[in-house]
C-alpha positions as CSV (number, residue, x, y, z in Angstrom):
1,X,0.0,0.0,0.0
2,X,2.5,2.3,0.8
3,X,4.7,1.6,-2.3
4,X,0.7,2.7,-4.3
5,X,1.0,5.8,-2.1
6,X,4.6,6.8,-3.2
7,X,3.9,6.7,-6.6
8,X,1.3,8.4,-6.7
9,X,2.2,11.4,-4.9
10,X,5.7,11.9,-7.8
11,X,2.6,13.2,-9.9
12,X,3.0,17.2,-10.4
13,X,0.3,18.9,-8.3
14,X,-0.4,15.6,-5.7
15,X,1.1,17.0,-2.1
16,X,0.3,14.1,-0.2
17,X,-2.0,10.7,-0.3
18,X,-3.7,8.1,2.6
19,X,-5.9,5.2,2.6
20,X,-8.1,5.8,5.5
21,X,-11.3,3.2,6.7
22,X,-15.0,4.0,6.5
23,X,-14.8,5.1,10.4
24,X,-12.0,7.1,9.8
25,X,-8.9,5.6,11.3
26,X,-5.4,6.0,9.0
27,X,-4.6,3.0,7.2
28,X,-1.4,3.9,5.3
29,X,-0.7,7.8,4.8
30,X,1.8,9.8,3.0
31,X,1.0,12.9,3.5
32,X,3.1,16.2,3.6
33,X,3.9,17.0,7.3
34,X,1.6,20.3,7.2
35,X,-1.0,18.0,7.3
36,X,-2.2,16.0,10.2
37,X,-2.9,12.6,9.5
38,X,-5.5,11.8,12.1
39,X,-7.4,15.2,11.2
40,X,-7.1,14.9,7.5
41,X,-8.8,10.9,7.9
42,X,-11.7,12.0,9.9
43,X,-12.3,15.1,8.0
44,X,-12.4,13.2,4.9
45,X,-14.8,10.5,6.4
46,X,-17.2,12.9,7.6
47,X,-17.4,14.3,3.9
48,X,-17.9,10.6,2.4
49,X,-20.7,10.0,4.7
50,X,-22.6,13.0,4.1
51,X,-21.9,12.5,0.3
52,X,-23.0,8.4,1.1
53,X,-26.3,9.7,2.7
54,X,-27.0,12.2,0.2
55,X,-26.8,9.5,-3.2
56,X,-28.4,7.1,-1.1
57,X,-31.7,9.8,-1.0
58,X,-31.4,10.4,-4.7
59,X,-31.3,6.8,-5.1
60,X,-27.8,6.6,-6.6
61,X,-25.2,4.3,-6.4
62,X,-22.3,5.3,-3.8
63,X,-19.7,7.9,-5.4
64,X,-16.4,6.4,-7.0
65,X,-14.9,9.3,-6.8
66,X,-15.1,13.0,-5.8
67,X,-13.4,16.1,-6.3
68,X,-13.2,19.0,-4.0
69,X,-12.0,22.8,-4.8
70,X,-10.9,25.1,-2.1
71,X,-9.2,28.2,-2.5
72,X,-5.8,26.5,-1.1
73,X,-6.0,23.1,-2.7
74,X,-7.9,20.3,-3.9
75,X,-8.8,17.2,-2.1
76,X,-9.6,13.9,-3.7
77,X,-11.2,11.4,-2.6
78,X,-11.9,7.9,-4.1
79,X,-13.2,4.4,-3.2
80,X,-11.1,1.7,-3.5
81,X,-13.0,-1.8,-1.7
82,X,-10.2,-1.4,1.2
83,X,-10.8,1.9,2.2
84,X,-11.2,5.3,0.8
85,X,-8.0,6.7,-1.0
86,X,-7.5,10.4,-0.2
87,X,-5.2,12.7,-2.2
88,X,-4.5,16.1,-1.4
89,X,-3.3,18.3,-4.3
90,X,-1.9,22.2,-5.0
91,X,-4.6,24.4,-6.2
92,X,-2.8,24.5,-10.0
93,X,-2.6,20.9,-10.1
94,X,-4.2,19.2,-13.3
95,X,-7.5,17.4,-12.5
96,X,-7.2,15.4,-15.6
97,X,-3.8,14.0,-15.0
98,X,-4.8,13.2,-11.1
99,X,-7.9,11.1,-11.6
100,X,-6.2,9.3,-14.1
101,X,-3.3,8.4,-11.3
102,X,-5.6,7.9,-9.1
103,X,-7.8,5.5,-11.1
104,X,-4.2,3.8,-11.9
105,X,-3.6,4.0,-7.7
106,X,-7.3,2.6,-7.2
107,X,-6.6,-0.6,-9.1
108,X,-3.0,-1.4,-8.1
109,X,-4.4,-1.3,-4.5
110,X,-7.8,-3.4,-5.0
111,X,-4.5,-6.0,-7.0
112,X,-2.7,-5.8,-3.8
113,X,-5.4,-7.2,-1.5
């Protein structure tokens, strides 16, 4: 897992990248060290299960993957069977280029268990 992580985060614009369970707790993180892993795994969590509850009322099928825009950055955030995958990315960053890697990351990890 953490050998997925690394190689995602050489992609230009990707600052950091975790696999973090549906109740939040860290699986395997590398994230920059101005992030807090702990914070950064229940934050994204939280936004899953609102986003979970929300398809479930329209009568969806859960996300696969969903992209957030902030002023600062971009967060990322994708299922993967084993967890969600969370990549955190610099406001220029190319959204193209980092949902392909992370579709890449999302099956080399589903391969690894």
């Amino acid at each position: 897992m953490y050998k997925v992580l690394e190689e995602l985060n050489k992609t230009s614009g990707i600052t950091g990248s975790m696999l973090v369970a549906a109740d939040g707790i860290v699986i395997a993180s590398d994230l920059d060290s101005s992030n807090e892993e702990e914070t950064v795994g229940a934050l994204a969590s939280s936004i899953a299960a609102v986003i979970r509850k929300s398809m479930d009322k329209l009568g969806r099928e859960h996300f696969s993957q969903v992209t957030i825009e902030a002023e600062r950055g971009k967060m990322f955030l994708a299922e993967t069977g084993v967890g969600m995958l969370v990549v955190t990315a610099e406001q220029q960053a190319n959204i193209g280029l980092v949902r392909l890697e992370i579709n890449q990351a999302v099956s080399r990890l589903q391969q690894v268990n």
